[in-house]
Residue, then its C-alpha position, 0 to 999 in steps of 0.5 A: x085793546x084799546x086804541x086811544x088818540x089823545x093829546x095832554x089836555x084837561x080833556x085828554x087826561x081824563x081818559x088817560x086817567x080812567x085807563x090807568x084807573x081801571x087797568x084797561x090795556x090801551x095803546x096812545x095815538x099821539x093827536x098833535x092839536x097845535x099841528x093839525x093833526x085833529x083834521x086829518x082824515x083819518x081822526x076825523x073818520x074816529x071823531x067827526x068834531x076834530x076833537x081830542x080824545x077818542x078811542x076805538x076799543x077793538x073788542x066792543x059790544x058783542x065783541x065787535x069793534x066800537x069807536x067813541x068820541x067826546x070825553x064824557x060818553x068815553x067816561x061813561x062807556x069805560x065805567x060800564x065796561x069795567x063795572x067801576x066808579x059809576x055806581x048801579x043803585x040808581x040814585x049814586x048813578x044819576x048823582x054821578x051822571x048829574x056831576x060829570x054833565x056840570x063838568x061837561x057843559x060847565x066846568x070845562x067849557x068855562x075854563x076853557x073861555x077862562x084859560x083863552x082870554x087870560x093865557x092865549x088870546x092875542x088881545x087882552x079884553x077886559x071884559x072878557x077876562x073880568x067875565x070868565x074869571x068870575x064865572x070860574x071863581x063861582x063854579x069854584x064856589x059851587x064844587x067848594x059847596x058841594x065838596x064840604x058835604x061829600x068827600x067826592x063830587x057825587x058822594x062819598x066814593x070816587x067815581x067819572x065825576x071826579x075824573x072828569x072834573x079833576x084834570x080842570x082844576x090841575x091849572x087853577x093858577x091860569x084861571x085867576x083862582x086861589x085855590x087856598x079860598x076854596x079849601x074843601x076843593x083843595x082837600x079833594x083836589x089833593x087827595x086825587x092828584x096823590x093816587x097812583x093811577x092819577x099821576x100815571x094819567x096826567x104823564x100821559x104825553x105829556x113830555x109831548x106837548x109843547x107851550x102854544x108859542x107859535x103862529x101855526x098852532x094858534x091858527x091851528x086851535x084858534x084860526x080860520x081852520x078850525x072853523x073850515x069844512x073837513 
């Protein structure tokens, strides 16, 4: 069994969605981000970052308990449990891998400055907007490129790539694109939003999360606490 403590965001449903891809058993421990909750003791035992997602997965290697932080060595270690979408010929595996670290140290992080400054953050700073949205339009551009050669992100198969990168793009609005001008992001984009298991994932908690509209939960994400010694 695996023990998955997550909210619904980009980061969380990629996880949710490996489990439903690869029909792992797990139990959800809702982690309330805009509440605190990353901060108690408890999750911070599991992840040390105060970040969502993470799991324990009581029947680990040899057996043994494991818990695991951050959403890309998640990605990875469930691939290699299940034998599934992360390929063993070396050259689709390192392909695969190269394009869930341009998620990982890209993707998502570009996003998430793109996401602050033009939803969240309480003063509008052009210079911040004009910059992130530009860069979330050439990392479009960079998916668009490889996505006209290759049906998926690392090759002709659906693999962690895919998953990881997927959840970003679900709010394409929000980060000043149009996705019309990158069609071959679209085609992907539509393909994996259709699988079963994908629309499963993204349902996770979802009914839970609720619109960052109030001071606690924008302290909580964005103020002094997160910045504090747990």
């Amino acid at each position: 069994m695996i023990d998955v403590y997550s909210w619904a965001t980009p980061n969380g449903h990629k996880v949710h969605i490996m489990l439903e891809e690869t029909g792992l058993e797990y139990r959800v421990h809702p982690v309330n981000i805009g509440a605190g909750d990353q901060f108690k003791p408890d999750f911070l035992g599991i992840s040390p970052n105060n970040k969502i997602p993470a799991i324990v997965d009581s029947d680990g290697p040899g057996g043994k308990p494991l818990s695991l932080f951050e959403s890309g060595a998640i990605l990875i270690y469930l691939a290699e449990k299940t034998a599934k979408f992360l390929p063993t010929e070396a050259g689709a595996r390192y392909a695969t891998l190269q394009w869930l670290m341009f998620q990982m140290g890209g993707l998502g992080p570009m996003l998430g400055q793109t996401h602050h400054f033009r939803i969240y953050a309480p003063e509008k700073i052009d210079y911040a907007i004009n910059r992130y949205t530009n860069e979330a339009k050439r990392l479009y551009g960079v998916m668009d490129t490889q996505l006209g050669k290759t049906q998926y992100m690392a090759g002709n198969d659906y693999t962690i790539a895919d998953i990881a990168s997927f959840p970003w793009t679900r709010s394409w609005q929000n980060q000043g694109i149009e996705l019309a001008e990158f069609p071959n992001v679209k085609r992907w984009h539509e393909a994996i939003a259709a699988r079963p298991a994908v629309i499963r994932g993204v349902d996770v908690l979802a009914s839970a999360r609720q619109a960052l509209t109030d001071d606690k939960a924008r302290e909580m994400l964005f103020g002094a606490t997160q910045y504090a010694k747990h």
